[in-house]
N, CA, C and O atoms as CSV, one atom per row, in Angstrom:
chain,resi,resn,atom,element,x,y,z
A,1,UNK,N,N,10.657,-16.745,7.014
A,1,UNK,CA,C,10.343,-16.263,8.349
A,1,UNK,C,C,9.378,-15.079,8.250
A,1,UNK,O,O,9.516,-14.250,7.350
A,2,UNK,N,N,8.250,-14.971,9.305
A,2,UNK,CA,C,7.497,-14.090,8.570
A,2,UNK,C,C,7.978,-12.927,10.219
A,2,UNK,O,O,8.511,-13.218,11.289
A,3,UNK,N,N,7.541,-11.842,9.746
A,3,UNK,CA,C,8.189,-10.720,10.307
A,3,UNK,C,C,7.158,-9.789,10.672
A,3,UNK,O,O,7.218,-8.759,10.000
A,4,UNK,N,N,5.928,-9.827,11.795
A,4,UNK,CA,C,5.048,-9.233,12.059
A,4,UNK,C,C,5.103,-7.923,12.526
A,4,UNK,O,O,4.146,-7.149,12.533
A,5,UNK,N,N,6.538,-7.614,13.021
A,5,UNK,CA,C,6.796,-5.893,13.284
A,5,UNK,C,C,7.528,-5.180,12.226
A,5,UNK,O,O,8.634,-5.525,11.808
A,6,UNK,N,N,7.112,-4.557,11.975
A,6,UNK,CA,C,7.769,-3.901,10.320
A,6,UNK,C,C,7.660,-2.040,10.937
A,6,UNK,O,O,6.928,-1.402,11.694
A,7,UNK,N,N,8.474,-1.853,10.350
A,7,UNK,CA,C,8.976,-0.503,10.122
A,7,UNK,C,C,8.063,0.423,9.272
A,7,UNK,O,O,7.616,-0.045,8.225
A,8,UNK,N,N,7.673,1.992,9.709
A,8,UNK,CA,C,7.623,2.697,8.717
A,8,UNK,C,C,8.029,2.353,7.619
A,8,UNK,O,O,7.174,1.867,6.878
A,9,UNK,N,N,9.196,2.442,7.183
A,9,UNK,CA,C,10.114,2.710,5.895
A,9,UNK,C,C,9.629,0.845,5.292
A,9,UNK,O,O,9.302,0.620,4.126
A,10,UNK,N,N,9.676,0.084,6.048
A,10,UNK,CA,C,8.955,-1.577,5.626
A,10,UNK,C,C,7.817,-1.122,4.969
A,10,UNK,O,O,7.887,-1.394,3.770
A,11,UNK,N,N,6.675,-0.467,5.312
A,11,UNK,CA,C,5.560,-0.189,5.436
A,11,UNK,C,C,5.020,0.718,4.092
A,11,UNK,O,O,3.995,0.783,3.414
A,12,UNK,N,N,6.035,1.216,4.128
A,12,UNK,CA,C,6.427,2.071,2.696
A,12,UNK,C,C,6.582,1.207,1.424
A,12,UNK,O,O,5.848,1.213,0.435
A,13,UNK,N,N,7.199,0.792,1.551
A,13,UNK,CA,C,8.080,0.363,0.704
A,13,UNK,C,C,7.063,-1.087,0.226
A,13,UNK,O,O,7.159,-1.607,-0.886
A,14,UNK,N,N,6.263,-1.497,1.142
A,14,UNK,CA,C,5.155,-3.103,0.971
A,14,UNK,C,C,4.036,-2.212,-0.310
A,14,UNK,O,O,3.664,-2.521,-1.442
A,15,UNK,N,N,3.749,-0.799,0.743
A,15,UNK,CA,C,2.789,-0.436,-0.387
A,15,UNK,C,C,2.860,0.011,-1.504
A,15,UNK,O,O,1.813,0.036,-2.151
A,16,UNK,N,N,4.128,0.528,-2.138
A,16,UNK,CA,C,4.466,0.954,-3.380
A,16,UNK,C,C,4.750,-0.216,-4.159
A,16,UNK,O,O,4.665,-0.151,-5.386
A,17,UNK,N,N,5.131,-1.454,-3.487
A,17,UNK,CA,C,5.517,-2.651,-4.390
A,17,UNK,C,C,3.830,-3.154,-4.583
A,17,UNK,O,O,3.400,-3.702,-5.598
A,18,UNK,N,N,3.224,-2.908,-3.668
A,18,UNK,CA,C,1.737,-3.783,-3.878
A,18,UNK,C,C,1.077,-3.101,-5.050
A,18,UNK,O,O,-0.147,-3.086,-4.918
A,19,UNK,N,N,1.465,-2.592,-6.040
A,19,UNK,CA,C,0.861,-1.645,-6.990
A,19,UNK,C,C,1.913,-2.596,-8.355
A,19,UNK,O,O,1.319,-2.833,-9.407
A,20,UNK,N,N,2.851,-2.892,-8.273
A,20,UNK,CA,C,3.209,-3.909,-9.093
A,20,UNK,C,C,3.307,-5.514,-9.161
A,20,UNK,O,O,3.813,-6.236,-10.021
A,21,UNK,N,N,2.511,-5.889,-7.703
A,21,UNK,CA,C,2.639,-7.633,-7.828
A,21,UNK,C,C,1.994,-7.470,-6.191
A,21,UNK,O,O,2.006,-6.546,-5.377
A,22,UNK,N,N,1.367,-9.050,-6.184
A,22,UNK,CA,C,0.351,-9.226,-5.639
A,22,UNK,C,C,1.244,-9.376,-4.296
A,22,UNK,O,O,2.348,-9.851,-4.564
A,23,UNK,N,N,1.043,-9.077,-2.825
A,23,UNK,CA,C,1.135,-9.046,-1.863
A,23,UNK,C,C,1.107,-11.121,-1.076
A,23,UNK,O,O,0.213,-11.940,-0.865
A,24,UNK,N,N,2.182,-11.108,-0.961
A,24,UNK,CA,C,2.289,-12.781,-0.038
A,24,UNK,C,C,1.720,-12.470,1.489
A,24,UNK,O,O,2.002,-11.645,2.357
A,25,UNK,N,N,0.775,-13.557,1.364
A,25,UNK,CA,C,0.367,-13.443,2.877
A,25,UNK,C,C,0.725,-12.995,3.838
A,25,UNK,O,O,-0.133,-12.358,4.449
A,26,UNK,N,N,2.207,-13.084,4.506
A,26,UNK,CA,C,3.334,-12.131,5.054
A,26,UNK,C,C,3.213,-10.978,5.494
A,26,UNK,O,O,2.914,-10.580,6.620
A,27,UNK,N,N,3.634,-10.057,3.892
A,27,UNK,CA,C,3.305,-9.202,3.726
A,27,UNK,C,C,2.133,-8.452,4.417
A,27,UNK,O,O,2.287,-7.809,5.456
A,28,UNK,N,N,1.141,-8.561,3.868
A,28,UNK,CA,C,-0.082,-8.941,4.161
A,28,UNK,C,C,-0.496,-8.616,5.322
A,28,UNK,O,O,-0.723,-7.417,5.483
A,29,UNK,N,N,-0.713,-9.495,6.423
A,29,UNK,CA,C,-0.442,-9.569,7.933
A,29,UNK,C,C,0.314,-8.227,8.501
A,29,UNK,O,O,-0.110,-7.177,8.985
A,30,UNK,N,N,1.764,-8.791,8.193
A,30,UNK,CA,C,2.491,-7.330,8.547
A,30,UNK,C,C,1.891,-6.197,8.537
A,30,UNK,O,O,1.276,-5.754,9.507
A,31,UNK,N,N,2.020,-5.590,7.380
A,31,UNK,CA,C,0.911,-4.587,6.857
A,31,UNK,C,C,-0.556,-3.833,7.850
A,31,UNK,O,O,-0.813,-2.771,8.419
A,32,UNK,N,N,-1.114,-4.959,7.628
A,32,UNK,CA,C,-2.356,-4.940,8.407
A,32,UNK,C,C,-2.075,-4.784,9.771
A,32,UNK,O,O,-2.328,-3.629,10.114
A,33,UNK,N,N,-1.602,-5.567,10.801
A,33,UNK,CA,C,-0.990,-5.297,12.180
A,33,UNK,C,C,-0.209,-3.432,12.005
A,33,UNK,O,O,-0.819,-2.440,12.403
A,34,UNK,N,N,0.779,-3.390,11.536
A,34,UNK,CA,C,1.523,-1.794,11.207
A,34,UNK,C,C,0.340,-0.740,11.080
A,34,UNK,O,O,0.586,0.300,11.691
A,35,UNK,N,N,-0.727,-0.763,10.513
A,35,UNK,CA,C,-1.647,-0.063,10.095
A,35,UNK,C,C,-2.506,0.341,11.415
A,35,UNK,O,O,-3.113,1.359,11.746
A,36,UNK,N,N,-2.262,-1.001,12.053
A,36,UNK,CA,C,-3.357,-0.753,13.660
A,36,UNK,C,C,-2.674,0.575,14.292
A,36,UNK,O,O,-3.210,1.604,14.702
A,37,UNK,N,N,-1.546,0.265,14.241
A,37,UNK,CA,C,-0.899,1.263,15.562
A,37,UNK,C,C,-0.214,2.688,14.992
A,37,UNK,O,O,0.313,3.535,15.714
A,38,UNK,N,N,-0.364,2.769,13.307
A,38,UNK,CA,C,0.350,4.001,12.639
A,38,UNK,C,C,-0.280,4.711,11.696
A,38,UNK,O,O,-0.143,4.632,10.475
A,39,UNK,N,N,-1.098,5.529,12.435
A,39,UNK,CA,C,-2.437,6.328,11.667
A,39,UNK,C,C,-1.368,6.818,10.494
A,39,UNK,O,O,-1.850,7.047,9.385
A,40,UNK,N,N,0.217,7.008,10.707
A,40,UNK,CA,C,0.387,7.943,8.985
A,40,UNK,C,C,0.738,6.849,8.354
A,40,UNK,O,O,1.232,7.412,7.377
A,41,UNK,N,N,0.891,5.609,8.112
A,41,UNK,CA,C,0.772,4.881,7.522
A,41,UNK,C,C,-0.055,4.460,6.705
A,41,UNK,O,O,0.254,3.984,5.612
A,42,UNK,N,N,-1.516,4.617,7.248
A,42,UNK,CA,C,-2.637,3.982,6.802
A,42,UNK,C,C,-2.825,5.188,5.778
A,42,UNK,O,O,-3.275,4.990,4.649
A,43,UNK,N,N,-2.360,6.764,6.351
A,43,UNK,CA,C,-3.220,7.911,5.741
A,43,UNK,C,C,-1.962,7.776,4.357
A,43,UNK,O,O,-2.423,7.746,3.216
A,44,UNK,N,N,-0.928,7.727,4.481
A,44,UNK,CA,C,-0.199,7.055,3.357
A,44,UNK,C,C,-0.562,5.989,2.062
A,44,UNK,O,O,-0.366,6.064,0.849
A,45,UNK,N,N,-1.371,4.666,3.201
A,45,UNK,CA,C,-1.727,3.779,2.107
A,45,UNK,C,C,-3.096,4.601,1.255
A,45,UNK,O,O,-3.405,4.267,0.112
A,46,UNK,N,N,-3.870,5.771,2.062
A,46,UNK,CA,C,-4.940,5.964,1.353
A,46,UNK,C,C,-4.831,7.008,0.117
A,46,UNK,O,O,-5.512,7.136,-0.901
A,47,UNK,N,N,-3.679,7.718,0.625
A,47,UNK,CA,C,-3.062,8.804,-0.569
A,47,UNK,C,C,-2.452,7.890,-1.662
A,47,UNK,O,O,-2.714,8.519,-2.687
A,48,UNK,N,N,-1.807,6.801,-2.026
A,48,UNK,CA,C,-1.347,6.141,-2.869
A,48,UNK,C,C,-2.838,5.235,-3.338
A,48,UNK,O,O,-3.080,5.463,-4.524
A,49,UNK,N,N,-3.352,4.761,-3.019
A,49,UNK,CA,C,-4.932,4.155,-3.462
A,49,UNK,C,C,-5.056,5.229,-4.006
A,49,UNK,O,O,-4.428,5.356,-5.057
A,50,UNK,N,N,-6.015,6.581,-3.457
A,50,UNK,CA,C,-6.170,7.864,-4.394
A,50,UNK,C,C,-5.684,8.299,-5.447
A,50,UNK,O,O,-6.260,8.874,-6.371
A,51,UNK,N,N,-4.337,7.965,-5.299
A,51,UNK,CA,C,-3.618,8.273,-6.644
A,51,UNK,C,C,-3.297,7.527,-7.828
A,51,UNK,O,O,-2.860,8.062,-8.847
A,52,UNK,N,N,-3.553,6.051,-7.681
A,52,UNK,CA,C,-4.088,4.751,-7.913
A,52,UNK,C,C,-5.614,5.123,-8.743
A,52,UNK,O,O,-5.772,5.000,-9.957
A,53,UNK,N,N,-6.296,5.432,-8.106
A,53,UNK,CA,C,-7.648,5.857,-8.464
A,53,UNK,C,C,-7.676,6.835,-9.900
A,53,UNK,O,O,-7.929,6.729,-11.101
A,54,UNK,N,N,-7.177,7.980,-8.765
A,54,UNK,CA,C,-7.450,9.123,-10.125
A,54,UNK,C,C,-6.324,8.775,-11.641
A,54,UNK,O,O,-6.706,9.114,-12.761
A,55,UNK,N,N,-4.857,8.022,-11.412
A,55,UNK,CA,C,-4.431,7.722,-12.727
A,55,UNK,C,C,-5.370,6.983,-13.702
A,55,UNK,O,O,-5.398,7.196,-14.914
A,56,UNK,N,N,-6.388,5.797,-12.824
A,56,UNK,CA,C,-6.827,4.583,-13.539
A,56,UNK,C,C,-8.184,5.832,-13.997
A,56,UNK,O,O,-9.119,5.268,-14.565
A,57,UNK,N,N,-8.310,6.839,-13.883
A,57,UNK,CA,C,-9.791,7.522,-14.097
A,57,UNK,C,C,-9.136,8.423,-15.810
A,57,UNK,O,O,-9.647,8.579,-16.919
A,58,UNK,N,N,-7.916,8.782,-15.242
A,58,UNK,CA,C,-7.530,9.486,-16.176
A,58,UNK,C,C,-6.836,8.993,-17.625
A,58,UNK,O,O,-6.612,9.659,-18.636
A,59,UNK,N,N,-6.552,7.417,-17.311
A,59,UNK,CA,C,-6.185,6.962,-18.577
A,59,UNK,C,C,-7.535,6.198,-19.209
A,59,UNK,O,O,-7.449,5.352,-20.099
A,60,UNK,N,N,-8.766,6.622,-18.618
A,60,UNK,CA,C,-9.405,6.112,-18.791
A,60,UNK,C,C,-10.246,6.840,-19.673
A,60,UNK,O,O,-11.051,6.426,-20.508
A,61,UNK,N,N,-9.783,8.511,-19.205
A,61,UNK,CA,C,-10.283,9.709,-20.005
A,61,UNK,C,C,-9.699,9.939,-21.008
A,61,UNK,O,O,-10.352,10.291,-21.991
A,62,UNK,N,N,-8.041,9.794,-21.098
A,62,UNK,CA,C,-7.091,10.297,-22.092
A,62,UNK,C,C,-7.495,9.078,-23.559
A,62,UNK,O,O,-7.357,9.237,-24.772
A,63,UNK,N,N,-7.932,8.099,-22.890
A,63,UNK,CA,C,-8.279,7.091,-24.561
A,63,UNK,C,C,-9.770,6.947,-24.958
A,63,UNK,O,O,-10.176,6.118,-25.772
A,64,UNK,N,N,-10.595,7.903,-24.254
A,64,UNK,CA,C,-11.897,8.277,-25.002
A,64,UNK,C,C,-11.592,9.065,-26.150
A,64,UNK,O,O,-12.498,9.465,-26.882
């Protein structure tokens, strides 16, 4: 059943798992719809990308 109104704490919890396994269409959707209407959500998903970012920069520095 796919579940197009999701929760903060849903919302949370989609994007910390999307950093260990690929996101089901579902997901996905959900996500994207939640994001329209919950600016701290989105500013959430962009602080975890960022931090996403700068680890992949820094293990990238630590094995030069």
């Amino acid at each position: 059943m796919i579940k197009l109104k999701i929760t903060c704490r849903e919302a949370t919890e989609i994007i910390l798992k999307a950093e260990d396994r690929s996101m089901p269409l579902a997901e996905r959707l959900s996500l994207r719809l939640h994001h329209r209407i919950c600016g701290n959500c989105r500013r959430f998903a962009r602080q975890v990308e960022l931090m996403r970012q700068a680890s992949a920069r820094w293990r990238h520095y630590s094995e030069d």
